[in-house]
C-alpha positions as CSV (number, residue, x, y, z in Angstrom):
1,X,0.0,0.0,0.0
2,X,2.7,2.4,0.8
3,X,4.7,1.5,-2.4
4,X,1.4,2.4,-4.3
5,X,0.9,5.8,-2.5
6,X,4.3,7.0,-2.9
7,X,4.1,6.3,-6.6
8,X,0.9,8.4,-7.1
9,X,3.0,11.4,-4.3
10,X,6.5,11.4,-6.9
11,X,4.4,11.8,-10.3
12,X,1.9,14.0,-9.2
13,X,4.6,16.3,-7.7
14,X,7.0,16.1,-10.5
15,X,3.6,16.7,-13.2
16,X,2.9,19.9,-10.8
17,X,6.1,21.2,-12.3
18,X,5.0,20.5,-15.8
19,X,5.2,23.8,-18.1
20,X,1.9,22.5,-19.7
21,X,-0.1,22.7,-16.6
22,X,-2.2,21.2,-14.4
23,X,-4.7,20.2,-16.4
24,X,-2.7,17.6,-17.9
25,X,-1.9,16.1,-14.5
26,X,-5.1,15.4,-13.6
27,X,-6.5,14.5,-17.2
28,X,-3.5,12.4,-18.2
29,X,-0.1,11.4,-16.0
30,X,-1.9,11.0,-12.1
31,X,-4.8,8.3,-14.0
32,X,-2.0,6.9,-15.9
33,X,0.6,6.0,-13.0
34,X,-2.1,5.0,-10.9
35,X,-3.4,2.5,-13.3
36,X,0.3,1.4,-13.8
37,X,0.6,1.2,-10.5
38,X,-2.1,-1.0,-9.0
39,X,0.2,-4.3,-9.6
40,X,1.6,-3.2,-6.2
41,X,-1.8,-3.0,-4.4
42,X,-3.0,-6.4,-6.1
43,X,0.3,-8.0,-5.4
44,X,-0.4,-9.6,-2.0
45,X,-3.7,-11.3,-3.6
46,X,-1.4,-13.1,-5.8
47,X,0.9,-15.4,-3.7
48,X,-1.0,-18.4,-2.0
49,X,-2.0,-18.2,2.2
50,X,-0.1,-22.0,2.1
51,X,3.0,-20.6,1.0
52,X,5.6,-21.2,2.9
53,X,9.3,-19.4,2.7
54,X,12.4,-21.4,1.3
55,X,14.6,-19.5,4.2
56,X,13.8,-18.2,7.5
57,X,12.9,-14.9,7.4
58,X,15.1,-11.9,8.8
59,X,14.4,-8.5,10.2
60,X,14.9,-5.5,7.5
61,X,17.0,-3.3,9.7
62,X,16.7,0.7,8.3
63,X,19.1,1.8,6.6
64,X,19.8,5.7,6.0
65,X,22.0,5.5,3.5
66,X,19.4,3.7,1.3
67,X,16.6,6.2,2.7
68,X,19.3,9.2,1.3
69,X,19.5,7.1,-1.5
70,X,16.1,7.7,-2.3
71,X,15.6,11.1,-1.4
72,X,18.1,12.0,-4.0
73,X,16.8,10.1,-6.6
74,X,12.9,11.4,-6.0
75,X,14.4,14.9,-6.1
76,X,16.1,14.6,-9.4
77,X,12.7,12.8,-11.0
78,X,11.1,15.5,-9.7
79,X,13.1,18.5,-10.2
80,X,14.6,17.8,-13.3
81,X,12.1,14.9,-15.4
82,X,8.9,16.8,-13.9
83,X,10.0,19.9,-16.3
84,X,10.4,18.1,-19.2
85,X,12.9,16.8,-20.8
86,X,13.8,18.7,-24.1
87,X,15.0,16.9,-27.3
């Protein structure tokens, strides 16, 4: 669910940047990725309950150099794709 929302939270603030305006947002890109996106709010449905893991499963410890990691790369989608990209 949060993978899904933050999708929908990076386009729709890198389209509010868009020279063409926010009409196209709404109308066009924020449908779009959401649509695209949905695989990740259907993807639970889609491994059986009887599954059971090959290896014993391990704590995902936080790691803030992967969160900085991130951060940079949401900030260059959205600061230099959400312009545009001029050919």
């Amino acid at each position: 669910m949060f993978g899904y929302l933050s999708a929908i939270v990076l386009a729709a603030a890198a389209a509010a940047l868009n020279p063409l305006g926010l009409a196209l947002m709404w109308e066009s890109a924020l449908p779009a990725t959401a649509g695209a996106q949905s695989g990740l709010l259907w993807w639970q449905y889609y491994i059986p309950k009887k599954t059971a893991p090959a290896l014993a499963s391990r704590n995902v410890r936080r790691s803030y150099g992967w969160i900085g990691a991130a951060v940079v790369c949401a900030a260059v989608f959205i600061l230099v794709l959400g312009r545009g990209v001029r050919l």
